[in-house]
C-alpha positions as CSV (number, residue, x, y, z in Angstrom):
1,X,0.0,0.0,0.0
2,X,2.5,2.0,0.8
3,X,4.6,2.0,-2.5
4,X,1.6,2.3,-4.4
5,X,0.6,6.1,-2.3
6,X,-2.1,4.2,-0.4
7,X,-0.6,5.2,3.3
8,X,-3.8,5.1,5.4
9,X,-4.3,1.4,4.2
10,X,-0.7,1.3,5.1
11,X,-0.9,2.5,8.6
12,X,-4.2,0.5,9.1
13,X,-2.4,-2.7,8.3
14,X,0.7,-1.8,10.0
15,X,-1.7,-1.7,13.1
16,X,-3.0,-5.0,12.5
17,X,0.3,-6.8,12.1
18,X,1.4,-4.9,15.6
19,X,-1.8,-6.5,17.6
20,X,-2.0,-9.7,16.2
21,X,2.2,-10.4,17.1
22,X,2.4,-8.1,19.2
23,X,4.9,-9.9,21.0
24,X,7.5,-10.3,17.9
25,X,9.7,-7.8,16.7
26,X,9.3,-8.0,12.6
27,X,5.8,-6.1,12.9
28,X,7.5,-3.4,14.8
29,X,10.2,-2.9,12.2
30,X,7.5,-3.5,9.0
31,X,5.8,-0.5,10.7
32,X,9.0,1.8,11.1
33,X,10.0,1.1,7.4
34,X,6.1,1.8,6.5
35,X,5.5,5.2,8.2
36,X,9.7,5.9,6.6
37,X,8.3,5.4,3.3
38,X,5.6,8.2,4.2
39,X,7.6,10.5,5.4
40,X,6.6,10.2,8.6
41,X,9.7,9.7,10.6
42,X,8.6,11.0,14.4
43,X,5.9,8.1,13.6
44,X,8.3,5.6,12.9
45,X,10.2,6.7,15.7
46,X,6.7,6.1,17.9
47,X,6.4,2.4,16.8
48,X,10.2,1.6,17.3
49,X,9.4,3.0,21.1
50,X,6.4,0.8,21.4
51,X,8.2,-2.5,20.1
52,X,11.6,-1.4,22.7
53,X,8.5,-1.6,25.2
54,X,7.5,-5.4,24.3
55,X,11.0,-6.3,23.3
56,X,13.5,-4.5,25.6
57,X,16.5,-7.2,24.6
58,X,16.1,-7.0,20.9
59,X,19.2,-5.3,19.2
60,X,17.6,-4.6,16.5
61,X,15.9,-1.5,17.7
62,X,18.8,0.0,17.7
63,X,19.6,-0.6,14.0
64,X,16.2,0.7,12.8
65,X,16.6,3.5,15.3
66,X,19.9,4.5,13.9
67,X,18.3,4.8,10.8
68,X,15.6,7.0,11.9
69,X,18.2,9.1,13.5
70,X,20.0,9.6,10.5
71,X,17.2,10.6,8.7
72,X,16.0,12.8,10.9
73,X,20.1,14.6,11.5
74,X,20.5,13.4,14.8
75,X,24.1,12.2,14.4
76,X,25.3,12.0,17.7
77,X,22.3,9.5,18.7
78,X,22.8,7.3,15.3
79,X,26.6,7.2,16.5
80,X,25.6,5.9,20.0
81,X,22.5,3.3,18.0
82,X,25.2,2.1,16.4
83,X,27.2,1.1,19.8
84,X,24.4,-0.3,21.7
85,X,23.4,-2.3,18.4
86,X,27.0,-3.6,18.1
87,X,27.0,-4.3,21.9
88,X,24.0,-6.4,22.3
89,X,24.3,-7.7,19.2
90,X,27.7,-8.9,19.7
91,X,29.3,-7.7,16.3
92,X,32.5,-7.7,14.8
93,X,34.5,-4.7,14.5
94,X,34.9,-4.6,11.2
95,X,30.8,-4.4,10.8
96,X,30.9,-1.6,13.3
97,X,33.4,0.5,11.6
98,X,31.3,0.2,8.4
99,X,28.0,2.0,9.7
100,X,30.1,4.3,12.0
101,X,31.7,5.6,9.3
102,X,28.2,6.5,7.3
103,X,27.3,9.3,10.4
104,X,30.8,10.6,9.6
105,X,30.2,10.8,5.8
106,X,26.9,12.0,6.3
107,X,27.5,15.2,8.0
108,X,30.6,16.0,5.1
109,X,33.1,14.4,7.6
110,X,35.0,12.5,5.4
111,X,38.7,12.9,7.1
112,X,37.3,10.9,9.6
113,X,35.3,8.8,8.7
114,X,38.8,7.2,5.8
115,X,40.7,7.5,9.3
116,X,38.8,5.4,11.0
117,X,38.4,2.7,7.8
118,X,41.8,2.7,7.6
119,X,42.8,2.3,11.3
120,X,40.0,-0.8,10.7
121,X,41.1,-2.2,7.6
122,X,45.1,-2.3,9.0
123,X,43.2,-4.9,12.0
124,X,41.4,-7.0,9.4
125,X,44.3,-7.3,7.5
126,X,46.0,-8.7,10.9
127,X,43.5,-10.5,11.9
128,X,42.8,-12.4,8.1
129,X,39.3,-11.7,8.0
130,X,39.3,-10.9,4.0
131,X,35.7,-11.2,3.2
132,X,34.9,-8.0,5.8
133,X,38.6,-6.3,4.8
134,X,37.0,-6.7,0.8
135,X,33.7,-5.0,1.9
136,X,35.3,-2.3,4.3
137,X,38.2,-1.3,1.5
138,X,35.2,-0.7,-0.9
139,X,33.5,1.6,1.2
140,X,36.6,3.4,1.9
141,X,37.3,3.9,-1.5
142,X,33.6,5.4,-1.7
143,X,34.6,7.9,1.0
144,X,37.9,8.6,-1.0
145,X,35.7,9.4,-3.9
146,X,33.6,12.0,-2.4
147,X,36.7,13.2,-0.8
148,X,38.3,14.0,-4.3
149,X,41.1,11.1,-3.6
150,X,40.5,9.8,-7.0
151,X,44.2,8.1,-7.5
152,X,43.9,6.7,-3.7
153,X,40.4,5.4,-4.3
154,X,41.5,3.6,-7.7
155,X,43.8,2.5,-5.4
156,X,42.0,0.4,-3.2
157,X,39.7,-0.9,-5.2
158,X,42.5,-2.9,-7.3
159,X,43.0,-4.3,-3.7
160,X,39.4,-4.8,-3.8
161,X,39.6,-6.8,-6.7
162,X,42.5,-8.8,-6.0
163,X,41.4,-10.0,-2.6
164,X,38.0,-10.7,-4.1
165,X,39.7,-12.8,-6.7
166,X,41.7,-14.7,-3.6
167,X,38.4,-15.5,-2.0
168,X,36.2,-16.4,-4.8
169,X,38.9,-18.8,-6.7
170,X,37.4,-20.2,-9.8
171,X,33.9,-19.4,-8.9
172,X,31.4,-16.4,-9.7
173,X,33.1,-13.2,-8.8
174,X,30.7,-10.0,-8.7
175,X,33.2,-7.6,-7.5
176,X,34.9,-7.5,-10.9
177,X,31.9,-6.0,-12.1
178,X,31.4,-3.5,-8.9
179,X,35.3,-2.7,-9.2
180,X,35.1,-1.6,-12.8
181,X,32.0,0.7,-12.8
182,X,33.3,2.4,-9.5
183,X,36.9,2.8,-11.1
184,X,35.2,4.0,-14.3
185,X,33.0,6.6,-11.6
186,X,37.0,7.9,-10.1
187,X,37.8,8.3,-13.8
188,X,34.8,10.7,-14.7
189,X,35.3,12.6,-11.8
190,X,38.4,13.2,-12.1
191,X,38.1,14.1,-15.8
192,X,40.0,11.6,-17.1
193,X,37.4,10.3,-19.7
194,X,39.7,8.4,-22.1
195,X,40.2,6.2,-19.0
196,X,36.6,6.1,-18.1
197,X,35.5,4.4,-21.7
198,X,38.0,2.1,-20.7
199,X,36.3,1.0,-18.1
200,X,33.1,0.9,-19.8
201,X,34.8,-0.9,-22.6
202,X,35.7,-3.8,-19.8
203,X,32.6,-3.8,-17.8
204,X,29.9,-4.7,-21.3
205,X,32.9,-7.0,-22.1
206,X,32.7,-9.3,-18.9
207,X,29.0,-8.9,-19.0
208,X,28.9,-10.2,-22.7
209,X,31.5,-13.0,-21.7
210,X,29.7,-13.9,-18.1
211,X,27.0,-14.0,-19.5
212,X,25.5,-11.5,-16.3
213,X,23.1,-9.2,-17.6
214,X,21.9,-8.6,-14.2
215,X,25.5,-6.4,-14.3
216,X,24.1,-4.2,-17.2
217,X,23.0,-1.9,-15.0
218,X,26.2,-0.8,-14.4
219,X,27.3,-0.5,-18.1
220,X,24.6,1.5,-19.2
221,X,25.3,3.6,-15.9
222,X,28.9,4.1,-16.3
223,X,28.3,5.3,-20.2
224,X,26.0,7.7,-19.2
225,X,27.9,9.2,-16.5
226,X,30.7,9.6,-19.5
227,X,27.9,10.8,-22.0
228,X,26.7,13.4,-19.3
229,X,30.5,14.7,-18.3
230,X,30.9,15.0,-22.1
231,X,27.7,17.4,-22.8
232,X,25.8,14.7,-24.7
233,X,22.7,14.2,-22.6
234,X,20.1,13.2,-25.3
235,X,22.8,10.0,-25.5
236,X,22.7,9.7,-22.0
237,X,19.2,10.1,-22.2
238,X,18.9,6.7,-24.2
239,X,21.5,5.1,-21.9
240,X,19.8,5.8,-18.3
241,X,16.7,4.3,-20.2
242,X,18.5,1.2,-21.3
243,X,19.0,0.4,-17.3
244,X,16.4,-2.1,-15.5
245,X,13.3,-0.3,-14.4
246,X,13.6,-2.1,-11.1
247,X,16.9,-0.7,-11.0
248,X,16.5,2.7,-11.5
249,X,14.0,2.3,-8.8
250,X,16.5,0.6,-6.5
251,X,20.4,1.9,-7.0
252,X,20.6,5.1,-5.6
253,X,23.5,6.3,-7.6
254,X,21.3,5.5,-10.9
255,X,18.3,7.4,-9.5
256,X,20.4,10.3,-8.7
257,X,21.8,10.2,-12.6
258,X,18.5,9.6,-13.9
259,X,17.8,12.9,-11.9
260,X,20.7,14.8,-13.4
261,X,19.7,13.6,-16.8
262,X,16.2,14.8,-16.7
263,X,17.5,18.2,-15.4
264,X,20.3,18.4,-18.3
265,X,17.0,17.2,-20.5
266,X,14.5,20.2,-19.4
267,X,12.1,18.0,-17.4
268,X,12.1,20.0,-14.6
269,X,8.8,18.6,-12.7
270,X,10.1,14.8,-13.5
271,X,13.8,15.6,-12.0
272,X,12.2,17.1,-9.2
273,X,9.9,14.4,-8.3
274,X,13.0,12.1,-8.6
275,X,15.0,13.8,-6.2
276,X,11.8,14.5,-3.8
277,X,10.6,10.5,-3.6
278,X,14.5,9.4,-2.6
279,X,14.4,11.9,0.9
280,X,11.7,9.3,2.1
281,X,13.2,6.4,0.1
282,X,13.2,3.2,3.0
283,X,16.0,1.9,3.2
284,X,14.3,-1.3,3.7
285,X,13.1,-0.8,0.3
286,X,16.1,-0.1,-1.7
287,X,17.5,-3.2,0.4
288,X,14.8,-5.3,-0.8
289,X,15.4,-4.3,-4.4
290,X,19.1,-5.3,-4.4
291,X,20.5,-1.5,-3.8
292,X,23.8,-0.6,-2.4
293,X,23.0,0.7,1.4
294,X,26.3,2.9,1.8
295,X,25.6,4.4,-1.6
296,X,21.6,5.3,0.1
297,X,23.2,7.7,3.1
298,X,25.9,9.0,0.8
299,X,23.5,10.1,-1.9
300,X,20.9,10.9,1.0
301,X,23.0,13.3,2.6
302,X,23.6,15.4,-0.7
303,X,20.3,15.4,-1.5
304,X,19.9,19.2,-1.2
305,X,22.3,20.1,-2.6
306,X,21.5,18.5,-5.7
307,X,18.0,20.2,-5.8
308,X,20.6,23.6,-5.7
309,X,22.0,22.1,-8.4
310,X,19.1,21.4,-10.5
311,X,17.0,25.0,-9.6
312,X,20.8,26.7,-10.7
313,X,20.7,25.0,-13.8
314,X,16.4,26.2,-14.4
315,X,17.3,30.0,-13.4
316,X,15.6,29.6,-10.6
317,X,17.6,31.8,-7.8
318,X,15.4,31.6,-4.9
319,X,15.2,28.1,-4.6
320,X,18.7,27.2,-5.4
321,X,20.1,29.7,-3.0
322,X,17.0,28.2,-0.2
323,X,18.8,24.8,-1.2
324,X,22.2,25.5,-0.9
325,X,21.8,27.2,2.3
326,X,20.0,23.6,3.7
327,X,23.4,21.6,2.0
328,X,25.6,24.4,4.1
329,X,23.7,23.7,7.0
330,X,23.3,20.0,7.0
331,X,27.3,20.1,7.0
332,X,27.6,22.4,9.6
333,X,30.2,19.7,11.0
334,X,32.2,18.9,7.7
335,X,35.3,19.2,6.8
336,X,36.4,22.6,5.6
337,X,37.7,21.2,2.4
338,X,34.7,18.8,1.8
339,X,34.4,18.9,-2.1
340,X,30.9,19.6,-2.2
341,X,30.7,22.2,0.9
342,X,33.0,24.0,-0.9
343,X,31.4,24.2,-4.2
344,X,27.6,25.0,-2.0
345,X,29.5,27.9,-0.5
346,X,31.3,29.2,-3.7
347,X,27.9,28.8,-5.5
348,X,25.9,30.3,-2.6
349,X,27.9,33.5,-3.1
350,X,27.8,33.9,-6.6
351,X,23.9,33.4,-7.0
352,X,24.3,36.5,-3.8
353,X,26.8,38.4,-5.7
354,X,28.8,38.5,-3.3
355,X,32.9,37.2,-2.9
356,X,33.8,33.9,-1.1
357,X,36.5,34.9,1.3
């Protein structure tokens, strides 16, 4: 009901769920990712209290209420969420280090939040654990990326793929496929396009010879994001459109470029409506659908200042200043040299017409 608009329905069967189990946790978490998907997020706060009441033990609570916090800004409490949910739920380290680090990256904090990776990835590598040090070097390389580390990024995810190769052996290896869309992502940003197409080139080629089309997602991706750097958005256009429905629905990377690409097409109202559906977007949705969860908070937290982006681009002053001033504020705590607090601020002024000192 609730992906279809229907929320009352929604609420009413959320209700039901709750006093027929009332004594299991999964209604209690259905309901929090229900009233999430509304935009309702004091309510899912309400029904994460109620289930704490008849669970006080569960850990969970303190996942979903981390995400809440987040969602809401409250940092500091999604920071302490995360401890109690690693303490009763007996986690490793590595795990820890993984969601600890997206409250660092959401408030623009990105010098901490590679620190801290790194500090954890130098114990995995100690302690042999390579199927967490594989997952924990890929999200450090993501941080890198919004950082602007594009060399030091590439960087780890060829150790990414190495230890990925280690582990998997002869059998199916996925992170080849991850590994050469995200290197082809460093590539565009850092302008290096010749490099990019190379990637591209070697992503449809292991999809072709796999035999994965499940993977063409990223293909079609990573040649729009080259198509869109380049100025050719009608060829984007047809690229975006070649990606699964379900994932366009699903990756939040891919909804954020089908966003740009409307807005470097003229469809205003559609970009906008793109961009407006993903600050609500449940995580247990995008989860459900086979999207990346790190790539959710990073794209989350910029949210804003994309809509800056997009008003900027339409002429529209009022609201991209209104916007950029909620990006500033939202990384109140980053890090001076943030990439994108930086360019909110130098943008802010010139829409003001006024210097950036």
């Amino acid at each position: 009901f609730c992906v279809t608009g229907e929320d009352e329905k929604a609420f009413s069967a959320v209700s039901t769920y709750i006093a027929l189990i009332p004594d299991a946790w999964n209604p209690y978490d259905t309901g929090c990712d229900v009233y999430v998907m509304a935009g309702k997020p004091d309510e899912a706060m309400k029904i994460l209290e109620e289930g704490h009441k008849q669970l006080p033990a569960e850990p969970e609570y303190y996942y979903k209420l981390f995400e809440v916090d987040m969602l809401r800004g409250e940092m500091e409490k999604a920071r302490e969420d995360i401890r109690r949910w690693a303490e009763l739920a007996q986690l490793p380290a590595g795990i820890t280090d993984r969601y600890a680090s997206l409250a660092d990256v959401f408030e623009g904090r990105a010098h901490k939040a590679v620190e801290n990776l790194r500090q954890g990835v130098r114990r995995l590598t100690t302690e042999h654990d390579q199927p967490t040090e594989v997952g924990n070097r890929f999200y450090l390389a993501r941080i890198l990326m919004e950082q602007g580390q594009f060399h030091e990024g590439r960087d780890e995810l060829r150790v990414v793929d190495s230890l990925a190769e280690e582990l998997n052996g002869p059998g199916f290896n996925p992170w080849k496929f991850i590994v050469q869309y995200y290197t082809g992502l460093c590539n565009v940003r850092a302008g290096d396009m010749a490099k990019a197409e190379v990637n591209a080139d070697a992503l449809e080629a292991l999809i072709r010879d796999e035999r994965e089309p499940f993977y063409s997602m990223f293909s079609h991706a990573l040649k729009a994001e080259i198509l869109l750097a380049q100025g050719k958005s009608s060829a984007a256009s047809i690229s975006v459109a070649s990606i699964q429905p379900w994932a366009r629905i699903s990756f939040p990377r891919i909804r954020i470029l089908a966003a740009r690409v409307l807005t470097q097409a003229s469809r205003e109202a559609d970009a906008r409506n793109l961009y407006d559906e993903t600050y609500n977007w449940t995580i247990a949705w995008q989860s459900q659908m086979g999207g990346n969860y790190f790539d959710f908070w990073i794209e989350r937290s910029k949210l804003d200042y994309y809509k800056a982006q997009m008003y900027q681009h339409f002429g529209d002053r009022v609201n991209a200043i209104t916007f950029y001033e909620k990006a500033i504020h939202n990384w109140h705590n980053g890090d001076s040299d943030y990439p994108p607090l930086v360019d909110a601020k130098v943008q802010l002024q010139t829409l003001k017409g006024t210097s950036v000192k």
